[in-house]
ROKOL-69341 format. One record per residue (C-alpha): residue in three letters; residue number from 1; y, z, x negated. Coordinates in pm, whole numbers. Layout:
// residues N
<rec segu="Ala" vexgu="NUM" y="Y" z="Z" x="X"/>
...
END
This chain:
// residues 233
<rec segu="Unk" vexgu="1" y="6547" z="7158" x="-7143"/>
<rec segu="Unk" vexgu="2" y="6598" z="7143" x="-6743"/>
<rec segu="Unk" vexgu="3" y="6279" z="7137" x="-6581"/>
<rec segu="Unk" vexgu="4" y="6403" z="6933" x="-6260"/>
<rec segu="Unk" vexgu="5" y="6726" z="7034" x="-6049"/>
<rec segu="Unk" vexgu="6" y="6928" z="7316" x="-6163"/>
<rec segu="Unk" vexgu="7" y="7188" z="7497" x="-5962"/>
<rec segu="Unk" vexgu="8" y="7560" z="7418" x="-5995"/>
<rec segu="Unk" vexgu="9" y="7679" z="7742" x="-6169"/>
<rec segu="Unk" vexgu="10" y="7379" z="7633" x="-6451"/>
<rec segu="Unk" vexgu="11" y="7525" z="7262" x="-6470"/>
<rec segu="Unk" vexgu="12" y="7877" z="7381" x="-6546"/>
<rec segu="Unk" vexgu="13" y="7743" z="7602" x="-6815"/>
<rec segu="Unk" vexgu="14" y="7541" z="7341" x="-7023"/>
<rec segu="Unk" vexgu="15" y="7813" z="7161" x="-6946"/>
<rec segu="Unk" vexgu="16" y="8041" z="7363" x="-7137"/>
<rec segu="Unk" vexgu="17" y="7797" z="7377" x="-7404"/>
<rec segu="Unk" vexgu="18" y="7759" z="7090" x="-7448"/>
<rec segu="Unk" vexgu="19" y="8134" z="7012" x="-7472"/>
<rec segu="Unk" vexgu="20" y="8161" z="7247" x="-7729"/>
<rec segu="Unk" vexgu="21" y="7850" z="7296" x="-7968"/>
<rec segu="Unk" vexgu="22" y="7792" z="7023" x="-8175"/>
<rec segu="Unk" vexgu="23" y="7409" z="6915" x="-8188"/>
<rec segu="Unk" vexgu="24" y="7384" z="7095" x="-7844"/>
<rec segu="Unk" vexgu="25" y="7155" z="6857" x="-7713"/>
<rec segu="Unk" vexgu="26" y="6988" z="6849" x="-7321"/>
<rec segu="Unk" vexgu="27" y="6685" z="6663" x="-7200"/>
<rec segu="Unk" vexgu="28" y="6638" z="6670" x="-6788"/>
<rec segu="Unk" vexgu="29" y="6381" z="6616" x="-6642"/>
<rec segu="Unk" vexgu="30" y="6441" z="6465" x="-6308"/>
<rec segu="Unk" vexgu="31" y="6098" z="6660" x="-6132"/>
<rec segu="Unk" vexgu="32" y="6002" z="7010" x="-6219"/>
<rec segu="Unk" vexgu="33" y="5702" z="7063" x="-6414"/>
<rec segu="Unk" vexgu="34" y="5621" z="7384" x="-6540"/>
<rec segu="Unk" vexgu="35" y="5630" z="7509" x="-6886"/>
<rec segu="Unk" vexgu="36" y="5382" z="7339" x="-7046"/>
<rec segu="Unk" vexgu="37" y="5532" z="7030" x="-6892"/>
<rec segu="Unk" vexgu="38" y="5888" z="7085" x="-7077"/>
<rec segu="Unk" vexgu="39" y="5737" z="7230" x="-7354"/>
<rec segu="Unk" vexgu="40" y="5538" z="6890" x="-7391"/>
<rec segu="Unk" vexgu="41" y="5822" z="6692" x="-7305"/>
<rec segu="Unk" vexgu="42" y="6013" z="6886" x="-7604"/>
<rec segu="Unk" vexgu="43" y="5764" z="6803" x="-7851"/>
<rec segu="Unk" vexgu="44" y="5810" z="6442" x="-7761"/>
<rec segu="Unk" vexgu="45" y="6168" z="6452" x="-7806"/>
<rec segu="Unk" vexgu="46" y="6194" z="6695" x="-8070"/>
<rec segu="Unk" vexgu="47" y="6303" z="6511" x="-8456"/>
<rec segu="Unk" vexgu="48" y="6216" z="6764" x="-8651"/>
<rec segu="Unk" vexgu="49" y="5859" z="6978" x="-8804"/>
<rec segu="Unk" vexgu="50" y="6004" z="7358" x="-8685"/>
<rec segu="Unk" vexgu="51" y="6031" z="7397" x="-8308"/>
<rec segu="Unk" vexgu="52" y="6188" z="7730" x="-8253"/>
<rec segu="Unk" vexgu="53" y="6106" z="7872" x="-7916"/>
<rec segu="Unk" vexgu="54" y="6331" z="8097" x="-7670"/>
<rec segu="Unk" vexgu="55" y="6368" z="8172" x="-7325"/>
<rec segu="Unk" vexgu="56" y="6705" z="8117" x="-7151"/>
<rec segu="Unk" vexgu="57" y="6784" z="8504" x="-7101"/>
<rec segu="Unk" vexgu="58" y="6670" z="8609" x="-7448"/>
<rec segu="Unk" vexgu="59" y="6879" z="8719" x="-7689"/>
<rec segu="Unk" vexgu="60" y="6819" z="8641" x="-8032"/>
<rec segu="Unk" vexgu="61" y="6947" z="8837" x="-8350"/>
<rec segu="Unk" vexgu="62" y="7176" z="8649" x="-8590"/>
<rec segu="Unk" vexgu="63" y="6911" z="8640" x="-8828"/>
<rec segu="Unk" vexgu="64" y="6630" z="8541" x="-8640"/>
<rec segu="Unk" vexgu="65" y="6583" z="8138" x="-8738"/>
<rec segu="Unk" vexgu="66" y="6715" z="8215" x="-9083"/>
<rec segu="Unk" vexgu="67" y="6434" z="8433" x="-9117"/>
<rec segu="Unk" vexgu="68" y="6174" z="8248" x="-8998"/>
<rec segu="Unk" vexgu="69" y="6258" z="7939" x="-9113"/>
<rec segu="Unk" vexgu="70" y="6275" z="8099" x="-9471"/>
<rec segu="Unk" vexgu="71" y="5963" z="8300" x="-9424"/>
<rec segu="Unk" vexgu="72" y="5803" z="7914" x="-9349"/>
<rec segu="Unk" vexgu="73" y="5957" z="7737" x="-9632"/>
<rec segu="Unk" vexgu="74" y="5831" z="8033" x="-9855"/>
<rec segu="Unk" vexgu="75" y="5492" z="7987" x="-9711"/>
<rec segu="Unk" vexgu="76" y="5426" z="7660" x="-9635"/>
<rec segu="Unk" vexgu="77" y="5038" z="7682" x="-9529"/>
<rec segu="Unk" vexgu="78" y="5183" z="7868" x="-9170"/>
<rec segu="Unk" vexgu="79" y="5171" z="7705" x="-8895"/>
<rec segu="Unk" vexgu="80" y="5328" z="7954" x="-8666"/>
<rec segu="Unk" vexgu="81" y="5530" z="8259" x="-8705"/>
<rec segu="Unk" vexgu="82" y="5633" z="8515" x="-8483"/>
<rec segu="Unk" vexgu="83" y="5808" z="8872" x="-8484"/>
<rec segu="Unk" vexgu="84" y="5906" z="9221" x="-8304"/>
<rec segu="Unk" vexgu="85" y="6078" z="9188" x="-7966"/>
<rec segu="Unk" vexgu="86" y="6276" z="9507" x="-7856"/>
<rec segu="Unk" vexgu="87" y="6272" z="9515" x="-7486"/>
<rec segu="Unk" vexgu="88" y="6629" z="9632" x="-7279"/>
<rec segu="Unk" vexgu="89" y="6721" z="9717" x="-6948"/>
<rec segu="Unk" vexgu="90" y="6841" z="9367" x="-6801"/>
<rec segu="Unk" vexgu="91" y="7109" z="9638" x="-6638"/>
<rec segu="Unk" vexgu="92" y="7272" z="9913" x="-6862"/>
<rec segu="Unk" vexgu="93" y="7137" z="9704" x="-7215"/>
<rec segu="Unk" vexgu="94" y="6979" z="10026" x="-7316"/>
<rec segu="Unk" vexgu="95" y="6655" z="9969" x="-7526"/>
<rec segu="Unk" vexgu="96" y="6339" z="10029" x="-7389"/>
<rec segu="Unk" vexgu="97" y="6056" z="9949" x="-7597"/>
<rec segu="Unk" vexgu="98" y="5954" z="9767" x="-7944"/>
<rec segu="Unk" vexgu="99" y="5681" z="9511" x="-7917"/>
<rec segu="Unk" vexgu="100" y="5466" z="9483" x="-8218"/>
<rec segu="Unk" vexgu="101" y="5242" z="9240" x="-8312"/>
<rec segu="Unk" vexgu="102" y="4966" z="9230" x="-8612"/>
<rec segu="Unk" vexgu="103" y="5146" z="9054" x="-8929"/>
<rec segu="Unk" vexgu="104" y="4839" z="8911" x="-9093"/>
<rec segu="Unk" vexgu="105" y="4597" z="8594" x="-9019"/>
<rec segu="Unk" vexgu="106" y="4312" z="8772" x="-9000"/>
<rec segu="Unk" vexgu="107" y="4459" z="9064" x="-8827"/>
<rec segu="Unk" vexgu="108" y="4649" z="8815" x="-8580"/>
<rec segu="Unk" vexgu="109" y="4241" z="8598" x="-8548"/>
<rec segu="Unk" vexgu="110" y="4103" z="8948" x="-8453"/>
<rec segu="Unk" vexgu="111" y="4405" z="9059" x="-8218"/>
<rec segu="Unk" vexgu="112" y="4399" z="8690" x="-8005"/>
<rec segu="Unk" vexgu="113" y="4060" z="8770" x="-7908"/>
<rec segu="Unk" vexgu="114" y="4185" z="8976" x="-7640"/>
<rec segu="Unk" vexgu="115" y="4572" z="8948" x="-7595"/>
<rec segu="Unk" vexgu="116" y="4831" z="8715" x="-7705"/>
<rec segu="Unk" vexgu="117" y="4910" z="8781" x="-8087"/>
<rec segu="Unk" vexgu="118" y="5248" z="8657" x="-8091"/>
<rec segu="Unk" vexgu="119" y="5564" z="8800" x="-7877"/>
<rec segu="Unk" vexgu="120" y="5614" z="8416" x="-7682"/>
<rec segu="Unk" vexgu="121" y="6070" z="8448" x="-7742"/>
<rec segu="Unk" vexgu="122" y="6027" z="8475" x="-8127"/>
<rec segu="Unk" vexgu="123" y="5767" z="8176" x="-8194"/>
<rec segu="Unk" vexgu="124" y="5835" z="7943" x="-8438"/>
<rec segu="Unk" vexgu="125" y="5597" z="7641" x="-8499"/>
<rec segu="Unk" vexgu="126" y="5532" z="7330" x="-8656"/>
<rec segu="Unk" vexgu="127" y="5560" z="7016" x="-8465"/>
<rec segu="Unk" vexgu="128" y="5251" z="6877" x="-8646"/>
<rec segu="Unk" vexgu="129" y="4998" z="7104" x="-8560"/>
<rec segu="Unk" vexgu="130" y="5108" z="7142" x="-8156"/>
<rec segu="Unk" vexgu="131" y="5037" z="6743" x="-8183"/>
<rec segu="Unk" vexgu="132" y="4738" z="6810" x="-8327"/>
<rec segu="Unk" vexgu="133" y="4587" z="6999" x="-8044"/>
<rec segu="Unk" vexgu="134" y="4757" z="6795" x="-7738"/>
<rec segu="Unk" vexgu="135" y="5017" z="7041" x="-7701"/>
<rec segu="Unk" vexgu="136" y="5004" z="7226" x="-7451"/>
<rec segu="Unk" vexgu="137" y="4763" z="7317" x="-7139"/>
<rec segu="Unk" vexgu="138" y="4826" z="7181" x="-6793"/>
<rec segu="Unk" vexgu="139" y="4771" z="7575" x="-6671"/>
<rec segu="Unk" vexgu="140" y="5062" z="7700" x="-6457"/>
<rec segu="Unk" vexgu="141" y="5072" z="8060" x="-6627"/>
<rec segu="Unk" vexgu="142" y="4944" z="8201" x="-6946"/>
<rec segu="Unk" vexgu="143" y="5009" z="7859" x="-7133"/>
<rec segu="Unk" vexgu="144" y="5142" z="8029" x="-7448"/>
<rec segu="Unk" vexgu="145" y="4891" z="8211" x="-7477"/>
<rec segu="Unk" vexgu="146" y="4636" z="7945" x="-7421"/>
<rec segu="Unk" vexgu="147" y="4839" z="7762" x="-7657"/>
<rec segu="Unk" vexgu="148" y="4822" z="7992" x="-7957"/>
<rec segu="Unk" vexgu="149" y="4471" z="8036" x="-7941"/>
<rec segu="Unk" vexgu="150" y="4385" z="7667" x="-7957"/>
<rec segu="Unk" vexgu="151" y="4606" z="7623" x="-8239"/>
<rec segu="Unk" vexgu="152" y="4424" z="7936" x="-8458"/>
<rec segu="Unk" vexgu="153" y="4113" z="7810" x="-8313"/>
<rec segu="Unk" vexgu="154" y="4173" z="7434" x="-8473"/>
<rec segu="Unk" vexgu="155" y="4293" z="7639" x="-8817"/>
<rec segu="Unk" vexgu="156" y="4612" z="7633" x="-8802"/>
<rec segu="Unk" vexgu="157" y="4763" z="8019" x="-8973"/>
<rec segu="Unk" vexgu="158" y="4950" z="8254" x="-8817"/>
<rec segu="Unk" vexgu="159" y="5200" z="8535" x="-8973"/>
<rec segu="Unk" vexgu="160" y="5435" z="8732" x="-8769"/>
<rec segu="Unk" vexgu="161" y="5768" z="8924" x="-8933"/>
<rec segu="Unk" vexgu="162" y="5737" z="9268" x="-8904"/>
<rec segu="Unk" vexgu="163" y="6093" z="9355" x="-8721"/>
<rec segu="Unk" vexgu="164" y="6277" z="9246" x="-8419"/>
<rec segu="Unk" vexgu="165" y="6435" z="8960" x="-8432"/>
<rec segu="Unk" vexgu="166" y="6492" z="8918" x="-8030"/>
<rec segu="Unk" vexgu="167" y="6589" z="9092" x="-7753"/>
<rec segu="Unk" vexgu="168" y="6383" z="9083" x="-7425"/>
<rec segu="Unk" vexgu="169" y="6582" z="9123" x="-7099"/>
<rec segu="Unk" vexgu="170" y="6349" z="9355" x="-6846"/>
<rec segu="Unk" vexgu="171" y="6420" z="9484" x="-6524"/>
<rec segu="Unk" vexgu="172" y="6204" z="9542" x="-6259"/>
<rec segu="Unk" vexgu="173" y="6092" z="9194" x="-6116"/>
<rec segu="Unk" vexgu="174" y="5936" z="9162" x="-6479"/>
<rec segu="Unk" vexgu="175" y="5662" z="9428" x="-6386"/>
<rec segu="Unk" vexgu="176" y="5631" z="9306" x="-6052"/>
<rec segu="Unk" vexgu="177" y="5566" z="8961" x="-6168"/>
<rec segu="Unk" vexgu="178" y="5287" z="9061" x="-6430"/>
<rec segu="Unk" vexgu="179" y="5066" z="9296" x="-6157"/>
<rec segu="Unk" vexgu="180" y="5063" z="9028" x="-5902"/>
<rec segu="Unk" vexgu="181" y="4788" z="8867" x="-5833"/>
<rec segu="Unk" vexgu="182" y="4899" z="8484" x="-5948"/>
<rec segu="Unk" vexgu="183" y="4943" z="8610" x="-6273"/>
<rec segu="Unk" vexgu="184" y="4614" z="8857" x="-6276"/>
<rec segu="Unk" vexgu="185" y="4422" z="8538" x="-6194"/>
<rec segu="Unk" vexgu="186" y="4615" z="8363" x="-6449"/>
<rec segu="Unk" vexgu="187" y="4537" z="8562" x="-6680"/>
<rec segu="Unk" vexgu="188" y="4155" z="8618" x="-6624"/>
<rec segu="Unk" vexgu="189" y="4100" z="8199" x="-6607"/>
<rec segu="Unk" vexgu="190" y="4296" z="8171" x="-6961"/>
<rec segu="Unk" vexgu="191" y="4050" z="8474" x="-7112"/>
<rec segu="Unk" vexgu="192" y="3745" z="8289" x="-6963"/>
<rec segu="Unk" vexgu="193" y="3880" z="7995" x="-7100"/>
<rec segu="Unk" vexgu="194" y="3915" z="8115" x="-7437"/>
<rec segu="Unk" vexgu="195" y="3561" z="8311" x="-7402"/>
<rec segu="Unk" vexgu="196" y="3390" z="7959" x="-7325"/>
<rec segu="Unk" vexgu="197" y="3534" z="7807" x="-7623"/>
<rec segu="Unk" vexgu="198" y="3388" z="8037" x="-7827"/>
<rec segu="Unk" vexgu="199" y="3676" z="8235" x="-7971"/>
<rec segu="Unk" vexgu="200" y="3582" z="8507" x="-7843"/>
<rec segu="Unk" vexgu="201" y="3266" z="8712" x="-7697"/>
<rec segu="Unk" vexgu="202" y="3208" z="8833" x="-7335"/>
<rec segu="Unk" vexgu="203" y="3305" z="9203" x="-7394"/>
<rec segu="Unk" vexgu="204" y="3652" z="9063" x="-7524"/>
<rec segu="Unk" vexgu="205" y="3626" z="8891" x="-7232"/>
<rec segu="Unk" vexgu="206" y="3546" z="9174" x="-7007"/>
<rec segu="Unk" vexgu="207" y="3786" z="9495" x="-7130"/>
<rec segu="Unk" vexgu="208" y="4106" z="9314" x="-7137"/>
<rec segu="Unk" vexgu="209" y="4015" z="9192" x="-6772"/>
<rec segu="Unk" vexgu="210" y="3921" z="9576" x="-6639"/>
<rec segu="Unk" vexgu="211" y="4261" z="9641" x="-6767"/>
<rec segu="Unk" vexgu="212" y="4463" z="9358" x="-6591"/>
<rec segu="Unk" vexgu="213" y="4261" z="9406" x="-6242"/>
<rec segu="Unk" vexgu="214" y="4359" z="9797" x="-6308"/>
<rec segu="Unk" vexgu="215" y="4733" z="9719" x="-6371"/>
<rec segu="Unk" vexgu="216" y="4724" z="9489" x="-6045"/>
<rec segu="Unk" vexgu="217" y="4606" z="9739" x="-5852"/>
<rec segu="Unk" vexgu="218" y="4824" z="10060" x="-5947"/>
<rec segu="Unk" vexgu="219" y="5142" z="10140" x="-5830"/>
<rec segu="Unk" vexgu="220" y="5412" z="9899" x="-5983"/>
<rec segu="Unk" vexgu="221" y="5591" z="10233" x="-6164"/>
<rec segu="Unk" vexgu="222" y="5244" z="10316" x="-6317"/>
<rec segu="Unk" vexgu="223" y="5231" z="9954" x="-6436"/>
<rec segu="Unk" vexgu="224" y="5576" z="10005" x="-6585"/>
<rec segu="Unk" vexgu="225" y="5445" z="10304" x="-6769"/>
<rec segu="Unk" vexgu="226" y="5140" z="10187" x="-6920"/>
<rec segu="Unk" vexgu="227" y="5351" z="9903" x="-7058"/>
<rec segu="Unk" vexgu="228" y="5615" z="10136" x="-7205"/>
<rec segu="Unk" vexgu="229" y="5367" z="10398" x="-7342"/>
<rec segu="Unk" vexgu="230" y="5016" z="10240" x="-7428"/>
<rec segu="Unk" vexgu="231" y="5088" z="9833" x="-7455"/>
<rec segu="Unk" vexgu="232" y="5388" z="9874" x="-7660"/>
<rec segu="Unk" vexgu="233" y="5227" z="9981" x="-8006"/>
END
């Protein structure tokens, strides 16, 4: 997916793919539109019921969509499945941090009250139930996580593999970019959102929001550590 004009050096390179991967397939958009925007655009496109989801400077494991896909066809009643993300330095490669998320429904129901349940790079969904629900929000930031709550909140179940199956490339525009305020306000209009739906109540509403206005306003290597040490379990 290329969300409007990309830059020469990223032309020759899907190029190159494309030249060379069988079923490597590219849809361009000719205006840029967001995430939610390609990730609509991808549903409408997309020919088959899995949609596996990644982020251009991810790296997933060799296992990861055998995995998932498996873990689906075992269980056909999910609707989307995520996993563990292990977190490097975009730099020297060394590994920073594991991301866990909660592995059951009604573990991953209680968890999405507050934060997103699922790590975003390892999602894996069917095509069926994003339809169901419009796809995704118009919102400029937050949309996964606006997404995966509408889809529990319309029923659909959730699992999530407990190991990492991809690697998340940090450095230190990735803290910067989460304490700024675009993505604090983000942030607080997606939990009022989801608070005004009725998913979840006011304090869920309220401690989650102390904590992003606090992260906003500390230093950015305080933010880093909080992330590393407390948000990382």
């Amino acid at each position: 997916m290329c969300d409007g004009k990309l830059t020469e050096e990223l032309d020759e390179l899907i190029a190159e793919y494309e030249s060379r991967v069988k079923g490597f397939n590219v849809l361009r958009l000719e205006e840029k539109v967001g995430v939610g925007g390609c990730a609509n655009a991808g549903l409408e496109h997309c020919k088959n019921e899995y949609i596996v989801k990644m982020d251009s400077d991810d790296i997933a494991l060799p296992e990861r969509c055998e995995l998932s896909l498996y873990a689906m066809a075992k269980r056909p009643e999910i609707d989307m499945l995520g996993a563990y993300i292990e977190e490097f330095d975009g730099v020297s490669g060394e590994a920073i941090a594991v991301k866990k998320t909660p592995g059951s429904t009604k573990a991953i129901l209680e968890y999405a009250k507050r934060r997103n349940p699922f790590n975003n790079q390892t999602l894996v969904y069917k095509k069926s139930a994003a339809l169901k629900i419009g796809g995704y929000s118009d919102i400029k930031r937050c949309e996964d996580y606006d997404f995966v709550v509408r889809m529990l909140a319309s029923g659909a179940v959730g699992r999530n593999i407990k190991r990492v199956l991809v690697r998340y490339r940090v450095n230190d525009g990735n803290y910067e970019r989460r304490r700024n305020w675009a993505n604090t306000r983000s942030f607080i209009t997606v939990r009022w959102r989801i608070h005004k739906s009725g998913f979840s109540s006011l304090w869920d509403f309220l401690v989650p929001t102390c904590l992003q206005l606090m992260l906003f306003i500390l230093p950015a290597f305080m933010t880093g550590l909080i992330y590393k040490k407390l948000l990382r379990k």
